[in-house]
N, C-alpha and C positions, 0 to 999 in steps of 0.2 A: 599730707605726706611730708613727713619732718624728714631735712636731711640731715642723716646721723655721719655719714662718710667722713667729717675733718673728726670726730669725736677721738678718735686716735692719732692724732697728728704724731704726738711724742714717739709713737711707736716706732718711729725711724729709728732711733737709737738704737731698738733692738735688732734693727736689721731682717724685720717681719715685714718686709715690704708685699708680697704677694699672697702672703696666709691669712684670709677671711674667709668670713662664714656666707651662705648662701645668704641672695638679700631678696626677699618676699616681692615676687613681682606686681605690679603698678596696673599695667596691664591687660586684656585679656590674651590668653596666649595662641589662639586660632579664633580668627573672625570668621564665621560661616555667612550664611544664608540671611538674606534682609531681616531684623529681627529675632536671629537667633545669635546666640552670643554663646561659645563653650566655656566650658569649666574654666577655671586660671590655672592650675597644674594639671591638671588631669586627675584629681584625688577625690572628687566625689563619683559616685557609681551610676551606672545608667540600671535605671529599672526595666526598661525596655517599652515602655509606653511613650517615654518622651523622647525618642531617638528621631534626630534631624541629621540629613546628611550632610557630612563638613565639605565644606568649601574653602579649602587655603588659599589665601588671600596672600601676595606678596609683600612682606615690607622690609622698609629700605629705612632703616636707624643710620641718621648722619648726623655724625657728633664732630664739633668744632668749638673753639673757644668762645666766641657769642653766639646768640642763638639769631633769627633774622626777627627781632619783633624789637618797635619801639613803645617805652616805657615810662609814663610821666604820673604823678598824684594829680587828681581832682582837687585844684583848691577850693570849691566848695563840700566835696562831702570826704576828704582826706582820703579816698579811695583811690586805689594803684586805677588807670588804663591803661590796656594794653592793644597795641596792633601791630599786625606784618609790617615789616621793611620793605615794600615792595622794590628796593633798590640791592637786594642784601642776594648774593648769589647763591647762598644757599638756598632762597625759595625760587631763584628765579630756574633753576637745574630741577625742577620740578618736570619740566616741562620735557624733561627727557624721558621721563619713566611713563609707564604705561600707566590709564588712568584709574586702572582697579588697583594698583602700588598705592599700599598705605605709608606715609613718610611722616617718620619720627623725627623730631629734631632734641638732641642734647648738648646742653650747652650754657653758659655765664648771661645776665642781665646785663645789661649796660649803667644800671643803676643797684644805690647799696640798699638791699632790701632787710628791714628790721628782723631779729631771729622772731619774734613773736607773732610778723607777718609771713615769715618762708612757708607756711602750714597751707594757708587759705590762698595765697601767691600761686604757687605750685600743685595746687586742686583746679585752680581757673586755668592755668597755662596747659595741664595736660587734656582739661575738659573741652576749650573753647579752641587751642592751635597746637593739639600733637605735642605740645612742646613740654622736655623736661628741665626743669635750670637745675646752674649745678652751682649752692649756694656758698663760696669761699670765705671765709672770714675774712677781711681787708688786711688783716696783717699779714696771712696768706699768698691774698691776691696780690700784696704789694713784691712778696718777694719770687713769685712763679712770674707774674706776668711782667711788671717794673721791676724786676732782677734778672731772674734769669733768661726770661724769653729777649727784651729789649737790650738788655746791658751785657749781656755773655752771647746768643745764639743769633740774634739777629745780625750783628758787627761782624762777628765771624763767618756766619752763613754769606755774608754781601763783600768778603776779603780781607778786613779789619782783622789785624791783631793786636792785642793790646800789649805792644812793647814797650810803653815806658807808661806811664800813670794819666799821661795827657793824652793815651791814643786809645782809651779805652780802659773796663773797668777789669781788674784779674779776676782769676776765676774764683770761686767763692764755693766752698762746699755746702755752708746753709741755703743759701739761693738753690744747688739743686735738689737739696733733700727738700724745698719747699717745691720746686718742680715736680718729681718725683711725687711728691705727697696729694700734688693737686690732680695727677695724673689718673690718680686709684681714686681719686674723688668721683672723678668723670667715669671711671671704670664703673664701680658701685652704681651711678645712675643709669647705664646704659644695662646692666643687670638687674634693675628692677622693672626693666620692660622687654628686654630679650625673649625671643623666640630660639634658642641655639640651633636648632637642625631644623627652622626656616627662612628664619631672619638674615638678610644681609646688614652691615656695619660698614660704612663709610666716613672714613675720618680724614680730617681736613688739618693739614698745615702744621706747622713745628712748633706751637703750643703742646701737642700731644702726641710728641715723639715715642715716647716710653709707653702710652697707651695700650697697642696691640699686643705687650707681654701682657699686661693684665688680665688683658680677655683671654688670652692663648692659654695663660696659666688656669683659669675658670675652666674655659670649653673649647677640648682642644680640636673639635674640630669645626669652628665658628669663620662664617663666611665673613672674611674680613681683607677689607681696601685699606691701601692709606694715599692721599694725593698729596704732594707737596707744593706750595704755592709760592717758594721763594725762591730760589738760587739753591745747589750744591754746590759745593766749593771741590777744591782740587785737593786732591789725596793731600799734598803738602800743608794746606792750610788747615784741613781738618784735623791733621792727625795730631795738632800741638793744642786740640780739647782733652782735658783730663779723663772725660767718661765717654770716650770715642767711640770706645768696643760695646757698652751698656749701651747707647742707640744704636749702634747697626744692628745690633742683636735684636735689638728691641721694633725696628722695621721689617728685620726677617723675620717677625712673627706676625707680617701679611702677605696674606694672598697674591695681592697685587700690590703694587708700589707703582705709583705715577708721577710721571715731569711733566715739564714742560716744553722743555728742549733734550736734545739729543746729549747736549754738553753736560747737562744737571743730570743726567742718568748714568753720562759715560765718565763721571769724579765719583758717582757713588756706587758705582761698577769697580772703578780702580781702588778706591777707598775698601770695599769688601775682598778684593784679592789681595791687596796689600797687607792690611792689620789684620784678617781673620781668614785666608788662604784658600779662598771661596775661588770655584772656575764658576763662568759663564756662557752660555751659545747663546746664537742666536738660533732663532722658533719661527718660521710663517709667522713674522710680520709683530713679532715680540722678543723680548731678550728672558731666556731661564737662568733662574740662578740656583743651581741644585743643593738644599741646606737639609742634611739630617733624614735624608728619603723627601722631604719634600720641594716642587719647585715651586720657588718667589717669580714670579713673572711680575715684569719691567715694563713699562709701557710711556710711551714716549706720545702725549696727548696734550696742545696748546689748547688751554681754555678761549670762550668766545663771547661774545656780550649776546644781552638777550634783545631783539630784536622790535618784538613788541612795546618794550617799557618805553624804547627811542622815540619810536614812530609814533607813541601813546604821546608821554610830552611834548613830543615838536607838533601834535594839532593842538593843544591847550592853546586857549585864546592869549594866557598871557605870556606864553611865549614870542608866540607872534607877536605882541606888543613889545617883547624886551628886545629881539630883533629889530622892528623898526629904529627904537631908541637907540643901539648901536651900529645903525648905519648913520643915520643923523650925526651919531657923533662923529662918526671916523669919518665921515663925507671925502673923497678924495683923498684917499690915504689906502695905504696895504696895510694891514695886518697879523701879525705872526702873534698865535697862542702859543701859550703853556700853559699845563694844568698840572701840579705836581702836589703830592704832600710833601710838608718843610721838614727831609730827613737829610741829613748830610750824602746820602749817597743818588739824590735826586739829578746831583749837577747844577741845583740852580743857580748857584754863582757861573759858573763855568760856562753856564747859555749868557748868564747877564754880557760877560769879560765878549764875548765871539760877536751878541751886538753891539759892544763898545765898539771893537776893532771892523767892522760892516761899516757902520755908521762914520767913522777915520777914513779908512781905505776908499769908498763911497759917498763924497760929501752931496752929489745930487740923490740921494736917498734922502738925508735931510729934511725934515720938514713931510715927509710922508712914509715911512718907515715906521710902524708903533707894534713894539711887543705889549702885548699882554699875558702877564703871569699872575694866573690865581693858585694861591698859595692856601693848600687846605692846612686843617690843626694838625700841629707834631699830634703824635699816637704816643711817641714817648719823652720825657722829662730830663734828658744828659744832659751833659754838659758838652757833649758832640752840637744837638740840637741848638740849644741856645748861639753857640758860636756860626752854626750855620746861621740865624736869623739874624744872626749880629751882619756877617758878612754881604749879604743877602740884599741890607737896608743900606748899608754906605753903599757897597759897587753902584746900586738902582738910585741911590740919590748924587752920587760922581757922575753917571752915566747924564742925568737931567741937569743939572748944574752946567755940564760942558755944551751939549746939545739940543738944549730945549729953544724953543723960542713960542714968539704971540702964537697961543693958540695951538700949541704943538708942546707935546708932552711923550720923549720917546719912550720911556720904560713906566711902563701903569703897574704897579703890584694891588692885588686884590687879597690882603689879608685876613679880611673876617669871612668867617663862614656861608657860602651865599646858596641861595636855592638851586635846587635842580633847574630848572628851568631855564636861568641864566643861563648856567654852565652851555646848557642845550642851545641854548641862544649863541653863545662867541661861537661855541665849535660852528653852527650853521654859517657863522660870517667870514670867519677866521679863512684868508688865501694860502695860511701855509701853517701846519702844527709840528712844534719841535717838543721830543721827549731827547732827554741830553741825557738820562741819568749814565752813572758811570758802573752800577749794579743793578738789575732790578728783576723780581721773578719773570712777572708776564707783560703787565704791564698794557691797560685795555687803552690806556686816552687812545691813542690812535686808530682804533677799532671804531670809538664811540664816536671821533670825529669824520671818520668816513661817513657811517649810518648818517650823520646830522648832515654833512653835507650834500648826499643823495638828496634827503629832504622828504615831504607827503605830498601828495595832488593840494590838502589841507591848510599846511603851511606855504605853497606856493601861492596857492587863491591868497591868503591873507596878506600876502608881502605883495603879492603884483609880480610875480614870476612867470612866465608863458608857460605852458602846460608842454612838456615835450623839448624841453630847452635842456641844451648840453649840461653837464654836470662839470666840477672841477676841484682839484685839491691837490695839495702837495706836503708831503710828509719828511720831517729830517729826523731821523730817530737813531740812535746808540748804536752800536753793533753789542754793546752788551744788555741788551735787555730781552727779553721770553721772545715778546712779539717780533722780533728783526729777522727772522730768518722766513717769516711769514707772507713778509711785506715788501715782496723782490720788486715793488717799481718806487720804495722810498727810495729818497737818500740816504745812505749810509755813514756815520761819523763814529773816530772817537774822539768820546767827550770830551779829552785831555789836550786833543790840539785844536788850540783855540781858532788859529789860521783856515782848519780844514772845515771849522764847523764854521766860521762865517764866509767865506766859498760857499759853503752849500746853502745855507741862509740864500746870499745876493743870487745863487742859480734858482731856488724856488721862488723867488719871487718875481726873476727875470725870465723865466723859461715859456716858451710860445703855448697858448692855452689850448691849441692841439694837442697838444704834449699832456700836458696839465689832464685834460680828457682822458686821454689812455690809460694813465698809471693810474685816474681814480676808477675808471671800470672794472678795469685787473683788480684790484685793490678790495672793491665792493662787492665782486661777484664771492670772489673767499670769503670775506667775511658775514654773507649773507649766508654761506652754504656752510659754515665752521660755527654758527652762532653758541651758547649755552645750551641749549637742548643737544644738539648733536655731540658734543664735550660730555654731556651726559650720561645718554645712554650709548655711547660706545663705551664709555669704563664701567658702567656697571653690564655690558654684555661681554667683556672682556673678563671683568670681574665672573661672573659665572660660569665662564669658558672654564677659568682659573681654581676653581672649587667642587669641577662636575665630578672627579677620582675622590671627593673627602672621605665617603662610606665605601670605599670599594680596598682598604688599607686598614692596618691595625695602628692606631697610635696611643704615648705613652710620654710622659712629659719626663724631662729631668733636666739639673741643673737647679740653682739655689739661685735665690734674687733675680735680678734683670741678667740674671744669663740664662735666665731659662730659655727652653725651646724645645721641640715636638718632635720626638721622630715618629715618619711616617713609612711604614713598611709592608708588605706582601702580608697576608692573615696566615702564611704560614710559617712565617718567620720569628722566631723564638730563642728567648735564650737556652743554653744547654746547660740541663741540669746535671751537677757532676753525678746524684744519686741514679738519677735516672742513665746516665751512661756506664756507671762503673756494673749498677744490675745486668746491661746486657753485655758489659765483658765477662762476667764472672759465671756468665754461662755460655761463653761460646768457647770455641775448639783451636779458630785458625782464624787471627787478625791480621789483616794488612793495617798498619796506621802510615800516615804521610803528614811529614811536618814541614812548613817555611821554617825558614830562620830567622832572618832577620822584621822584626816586626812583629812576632809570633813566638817565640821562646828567649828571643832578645831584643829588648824596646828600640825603636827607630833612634832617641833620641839617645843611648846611650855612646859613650866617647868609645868605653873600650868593649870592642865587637865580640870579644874571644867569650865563649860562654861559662858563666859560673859553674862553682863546684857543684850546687846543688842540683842544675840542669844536668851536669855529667852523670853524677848520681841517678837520676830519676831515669833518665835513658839509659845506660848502663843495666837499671834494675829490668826495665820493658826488653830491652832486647837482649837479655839470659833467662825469659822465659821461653822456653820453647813453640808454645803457641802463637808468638809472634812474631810477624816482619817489618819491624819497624825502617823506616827511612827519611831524611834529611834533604828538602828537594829546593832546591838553591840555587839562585843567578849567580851567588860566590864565587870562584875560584877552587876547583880540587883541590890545592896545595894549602892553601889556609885552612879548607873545611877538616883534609883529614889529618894537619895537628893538631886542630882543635879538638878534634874528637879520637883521636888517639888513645885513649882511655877506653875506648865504649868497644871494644873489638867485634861484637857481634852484629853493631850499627852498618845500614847499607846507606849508602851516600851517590846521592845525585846531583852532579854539579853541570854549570852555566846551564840551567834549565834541562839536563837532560843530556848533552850531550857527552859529557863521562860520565860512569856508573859504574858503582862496584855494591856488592853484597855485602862483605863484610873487611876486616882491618887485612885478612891474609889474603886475600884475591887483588890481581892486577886490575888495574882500572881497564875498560871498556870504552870503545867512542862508536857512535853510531856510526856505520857504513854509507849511509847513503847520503852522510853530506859530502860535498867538496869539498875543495880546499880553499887556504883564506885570504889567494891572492886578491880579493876582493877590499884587500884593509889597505893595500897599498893606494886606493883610489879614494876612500871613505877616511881614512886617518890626516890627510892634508885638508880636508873640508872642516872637520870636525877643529881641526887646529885653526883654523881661522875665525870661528867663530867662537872658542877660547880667546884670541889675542881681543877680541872685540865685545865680548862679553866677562865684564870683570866680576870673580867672583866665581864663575864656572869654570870646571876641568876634565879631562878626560881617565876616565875608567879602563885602559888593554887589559882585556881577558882573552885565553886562548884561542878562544871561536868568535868572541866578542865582541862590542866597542861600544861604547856608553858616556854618554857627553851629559854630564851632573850641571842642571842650574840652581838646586836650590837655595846657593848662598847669595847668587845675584839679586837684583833687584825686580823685586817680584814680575813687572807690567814688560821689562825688559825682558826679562829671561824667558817669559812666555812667548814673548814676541821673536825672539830667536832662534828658539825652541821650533814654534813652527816656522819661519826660512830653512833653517836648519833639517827638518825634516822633508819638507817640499825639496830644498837640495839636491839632499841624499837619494831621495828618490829619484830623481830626474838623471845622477849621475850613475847607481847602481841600476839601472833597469833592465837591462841586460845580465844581469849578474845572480845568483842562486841564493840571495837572501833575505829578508823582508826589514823591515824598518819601522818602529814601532815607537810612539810617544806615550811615556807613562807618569809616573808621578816625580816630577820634577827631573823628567830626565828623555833623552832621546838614545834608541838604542837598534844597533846592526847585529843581526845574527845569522844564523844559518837556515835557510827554509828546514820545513821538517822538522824543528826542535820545539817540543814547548811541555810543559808540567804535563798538562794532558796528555800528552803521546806518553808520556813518564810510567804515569800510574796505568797506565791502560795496558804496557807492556809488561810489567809488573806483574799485574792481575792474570794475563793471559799468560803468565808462565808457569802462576801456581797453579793455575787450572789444569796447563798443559802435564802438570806433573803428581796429577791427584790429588791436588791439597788445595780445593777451589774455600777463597774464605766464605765464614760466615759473619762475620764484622769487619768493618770496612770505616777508618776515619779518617778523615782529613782537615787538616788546620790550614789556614793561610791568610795573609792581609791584605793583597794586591790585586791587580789587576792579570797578572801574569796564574795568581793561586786560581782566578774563576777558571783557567781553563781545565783543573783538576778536577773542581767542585762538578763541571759539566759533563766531562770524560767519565768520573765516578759514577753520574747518573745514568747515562747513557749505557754503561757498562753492566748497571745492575737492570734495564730496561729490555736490552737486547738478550742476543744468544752468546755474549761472550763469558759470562757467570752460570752455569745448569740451575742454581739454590738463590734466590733474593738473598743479601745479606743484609744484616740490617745496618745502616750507612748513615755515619755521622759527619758532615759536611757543614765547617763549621768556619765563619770568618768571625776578623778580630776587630771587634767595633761596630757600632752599630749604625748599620749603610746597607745599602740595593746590592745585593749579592744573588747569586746563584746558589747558592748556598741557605738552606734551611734552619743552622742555628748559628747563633752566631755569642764569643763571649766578649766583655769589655775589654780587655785589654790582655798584657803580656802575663803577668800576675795574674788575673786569671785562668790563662793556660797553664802555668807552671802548677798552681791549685788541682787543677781537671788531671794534668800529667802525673800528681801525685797521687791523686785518687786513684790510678790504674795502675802506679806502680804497685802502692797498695794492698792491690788487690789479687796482684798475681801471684802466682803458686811459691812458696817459703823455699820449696824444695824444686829447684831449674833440675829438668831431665838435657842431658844433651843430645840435639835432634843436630844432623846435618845441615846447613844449608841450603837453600836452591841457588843454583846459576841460572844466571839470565843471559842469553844469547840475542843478541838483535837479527843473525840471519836466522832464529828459528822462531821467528818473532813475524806475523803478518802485518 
């Protein structure tokens, strides 16, 4: 299985990021029955003698930048081995699926495997462990993974920006076209083994941010996760990445999207309301984010160590033996670990500086105080890196220089690589474990050193531990890292005061082993009940919560490159064909049509509201046909709608939703009878102005029955937030009062009960009825929130006994979104297209027919 996927690299130039050809699956595409094995597509034909019944088998495709297998040549027959990682979390999350779940893994080698071997490599990986590699060329891999991932996404992802050239590397547009390139690499492998309408896809970590569009653009309705395993940053930090909008895009094309913490969900919550104007709820026990008809659901899930692996090496015999030899050493001494990788945002200087100043502050700690810090290999190559190892080795040899003496040695660094088992070993000994870092996703040491300190029945027999003997540990960890909110009986620090973090050093190490007992039972019973399996399959049963509506919806992809994305909508919901509407005007007798304004004949974003010649024109032409009653149904203002439409004289006009109405340019305006009056504004308009002085950027709208408090120009997270106090407010201060309060699109708004587009059209209808001219076409335009109550009324209308004849009813919203509404066009320009098709099409020669009046007291 030759991988072809980089054979196209160049092709970024042309900006064909997403346009490939189907790629021949790997495969088989349904596993049945022991020994029976189905077709790979389904294209050969059953004769009917050899018919076995299928058995869908679930799999779970988790694709991540390495795969879990380690990789070394035979030096004697020059032969690759290969085997599991038993350390590597992707296998260890095995343990969460059910055990008939077939698990795929895709994903990069840890070594450079020859193009001549990829062939025979990737025949034995997918034969002998599920696995697909995804083989990158090195010059590739040098620029996605030591570019862009390490030197742009990781700094930034952990709060780093690169403001001068010493604080990071700037952004580099080949680094992500080399991103981006290696992302479709990975895409291409997980399509050579995909199942689409059974396979779920689990993808792992900011390597392959951009991923999910690739699939999404493939098969749009492909069961797909994404987890993220590092930090979110804060709408502020993110938002100064050049290609911001092309990843969130690129993560709302999954299913599910998961953190870690509450915090990493609630920056990539404000980050999607901010730069791409996305609302979110909260769900039982989830967060929705409603994009394009479909909902991203948000899941806030701290990963967990796997349980077994611990308890496996802490009975190996030589663990027990590396245990004794580090009691030996430390004989009468405390001990405080760290176990960090050497990344600049680890903290490990900043732990070294807190036990200088312990060890000053504290001179009888002296002489029995010893940190140990094992320092795994940098992952990546900066020149951030380097300076941290630089800093890292003076402080730790200042620190020994000042305070060492015979046979005491306070700060041990452990820089080369050391076996698990060790590790396994300090953590069991180690009186107290500090994670200091100053960023960090999740963050297991402390996890791992609880399990080690619990200990086996195994490991105690071997040490001389009494069977049944209290337990003890003490934790000082960040307040910025995943695991900290987890671990309510650590101690809490930031990394950055050095004062607070050696306080809480001298309190774990001084603190009564009563104490010490409590916080590690608290401590251990969580993370015995939160392990890697439980992390598991709560996201993949959340994940299929999240994907059960995929076939119950019609979807349709659009958008070019990484802004693609899927809308997902009702199977009856359709664009309106002009041909197919203008046929059924041009044989009907008696139209009502009903148009919004603004949003709908004139685009939201235009400056000047007043409508063009060529709208005047086309309405003009529709209403001097006789056959029709056309109308204008508007939150506006009377007084601007009708100079604006001053032209059109046969036009009826409905304004603040309904409650003035007139028929045409010669008839006095109408208000409905049954609201009150609007001494209601003298209580609601000092509210509203207080929450203008205090939200900058927002204003108030007085219309005559009205009030309407505009945030859109504010700042997004703000104005929402305003928005509802604002609305809670008003309600709490009108409740007594005759009129309802309504939150819409960027705006809070007071009106009269009784009023709404619906009651509109519905009185409308039931006058032409009343006066022998019941129609038989029936249209409605609109964009909002305020147009569904039209779309609904119209249905209802044509359902009931308020119409004798079904008319045939075109209910049509603008853009493509969850409407009430059965078709719907793309935008404004497309209605004015559709409006010209009916002008069109109406009779050359206008007969003059009277008008109807409309009376609201002869109105039910």
């Amino acid at each position: 299985m030759v991988s072809r996927s980089y054979a196209n690299f160049l092709d970024l130039a042309s900006g064909n990021l997403l346009d490939f050809p189907r790629t021949p699956r790997s495969l088989p595409r349904v596993m049945t029955v022991p020994g029976v094995i189905s077709d790979m597509d389904g294209d050969t034909c059953n004769d009917g003698d050899s018919y076995a019944p299928v058995i869908p088998r679930q799999r779970n495709i988790i694709v991540a930048n390495a795969l879990p297998i380690h990789a070394q040549r035979d030096t004697e027959t020059g032969k690759w081995r290969f085997s599991f990682d038993e350390d590597a979390l992707l296998l260890q999350m095995k343990d969460g699926f059910s055990s008939e779940t077939e698990v795929i893994y895709v994903g990069s080698l840890k070594v450079d495997v020859d193009v001549s071997e990829q062939e025979e490599v990737a025949q034995k990986l997918l034969e002998d462990f599920n696995c697909v590699p995804t083989f990158l060329p090195a010059e590739l891999y040098r620029k996605f993974y030591h570019g862009f991932c390490k030197q742009q996404l990781w700094p930034l992802f952990h709060y780093m920006l690169p403001i001068s050239p010493d604080r990071g590397d700037r952004f580099d547009r080949s680094l992500w076209q080399a991103y981006v390139s290696a992302n479709k690499i990975f895409a291409d492998k997980v399509m050579e083994v995909i199942n689409p309408e059974d396979d779920y896809v689990w993808i792992h970590d900011y390597h392959l941010l951009v991923l999910p569009t690739f699939l999404r653009k493939r098969f749009h309705r492909v069961k797909l996760g994404f987890f993220l395993h590092s930090p979110f940053p804060s709408s502020e930090i993110y938002r100064t990445l050049p290609v911001r909008d092309e990843i969130l895009k690129a993560l709302l094309n999954s299913d599910l999207i998961g953190f870690h913490t509450f915090d990493y969900a609630r920056h990539f919550l404000s980050c999607c309301s901010r730069m791409l104007g996305l609302d979110y709820a909260s769900k039982r026990g989830h967060i929705g984010l409603d994009y394009f008809g479909r909902t991203v659901y948000v899941k806030i899930l701290p990963v967990g160590v796997h349980m077994g692996r611990l308890e496996s090496v802490l009975n190996q015999s030589s663990t027990a033996i590396k245990v004794k030899e580090i009691q030996e050493q430390f004989i009468g001494k405390r001990l405080i670990l760290g176990v960090d990788d050497m990344d600049v945002f680890k903290g490990i200087s900043l732990k070294l500086l807190a036990m200088e100043q312990l060890l000053q502050q504290h001179p009888e700690l002296q002489g029995e105080l010893v940190l140990v810090q094992i320092v795994n290999p940098a992952r990546s190559t900066g020149k951030d890196v380097q300076e941290a190892i630089k800093e890292t080795k003076l402080t730790a040899r200042r620190i020994n220089e000042n305070y060492s003496s015979a046979g005491y040695t306070p700060v041990i660094l452990i820089e080369n690589s050391i076996p698990l088992h060790e590790k396994i070993a300090y953590y069991a000994t180690a009186q107290c474990c500090i994670v200091n870092a100053v960023r960090d996703g999740m963050n297991l040491v402390p996890y791992k050193y609880i399990v080690c300190r619990q200990g086996t029945p195994k490991m105690d027999e071997a040490i001389n531990v009494a069977v049944g003997s209290s337990r003890t540990s003490m934790l000082v960890v960040s307040e910025f890292i995943g695991c900290s909110p987890s671990l309510s009986g650590a101690i809490r620090v930031n990394p950055w005061d050095i004062d607070a973090v050696a306080d809480a050093l001298h309190l774990a190490v001084t603190v009564p082993d009563t104490e010490k007992q409590l916080r590690h039972e608290k401590h251990y019973r969580y993370v015995s009940s939160h392990d890697v399996a439980y992390w598991a399959r709560s996201f993949m049963q959340d994940l299929e919560r999240a994907c059960k509506d995929h076939y119950s919806k019609r979807c349709w992809g659009i958008g070019f490159g990484l802004s693609f994305r899927v809308i997902s909508l009702s199977p009856n919901f359709r664009k309106l064909s002009i041909d197919h509407i203008v046929s059924a005007y041009r044989r009907t007798n008696r139209r009502a049509i009903f148009l919004d304004y603004d949003g709908t004949i004139v685009p939201q974003t235009s400056i000047n509201r007043a409508p063009g010649s060529e709208v005047l024109s086309i309405l003009k032409n529709l209403c001097s046909d006789p056959k029709n009653t056309v109308f204008i149904v508007s939150g506006r203002g009377r007084s601007s709608l009708s100079e604006w439409f001053a032209p059109c004289e046969n036009l009826g006009i409905a304004a603040e939703h309904g409650y003035f109405i007139r028929w045409n340019k010669n008839q006095d305006w109408e208000s409905c009878p049954s609201v009150a009056g609007v001494d209601w504004k003298r209580i609601a308009e000092p509210v509203m102005q207080l929450y203008t002085e205090t939200t900058d950027g927002s204003y108030i709208e007085a219309k005559e029955t009205a009030l309407v408090w505009h945030h859109q120009d504010a700042d997004s997270d703000f104005g929402s937030c305003q928005a509802l106090e604002l609305l809670d407010h008003l309600e709490s201060v009108l409740a007594n009062e005759p009129v309802v309060v309504k939150r819409g699109q960027h705006i809070v708004e007071v009106k009269p009960q009784g009023i709404s587009k619906g009651l509109v059209s519905e009185k409308i209808l039931t006058t032409m009825v009343n006066d022998g001219k019941p129609p038989d076409f029936v249209m409605c335009i609109g964009d909002d929130r305020s147009d569904e109550d039209m779309f609904e009324s119209i249905s209802s209308s044509a359902s009931s006994a308020v119409l004798p004849v079904t008319p045939e009813i075109f209910a049509c919203t603008v853009g493509q979104k969850p409407s009430k509404a059965k078709y719907y066009l793309e935008d404004t320009s497309d209605v004015i297209r559709m409006l010209q098709g009916l002008s069109t099409a109406s009779s050359v020669k206008h007969r003059f027919v009277p008008q109807i009046q409309v009376s609201f007291d002869s109105v039910a």
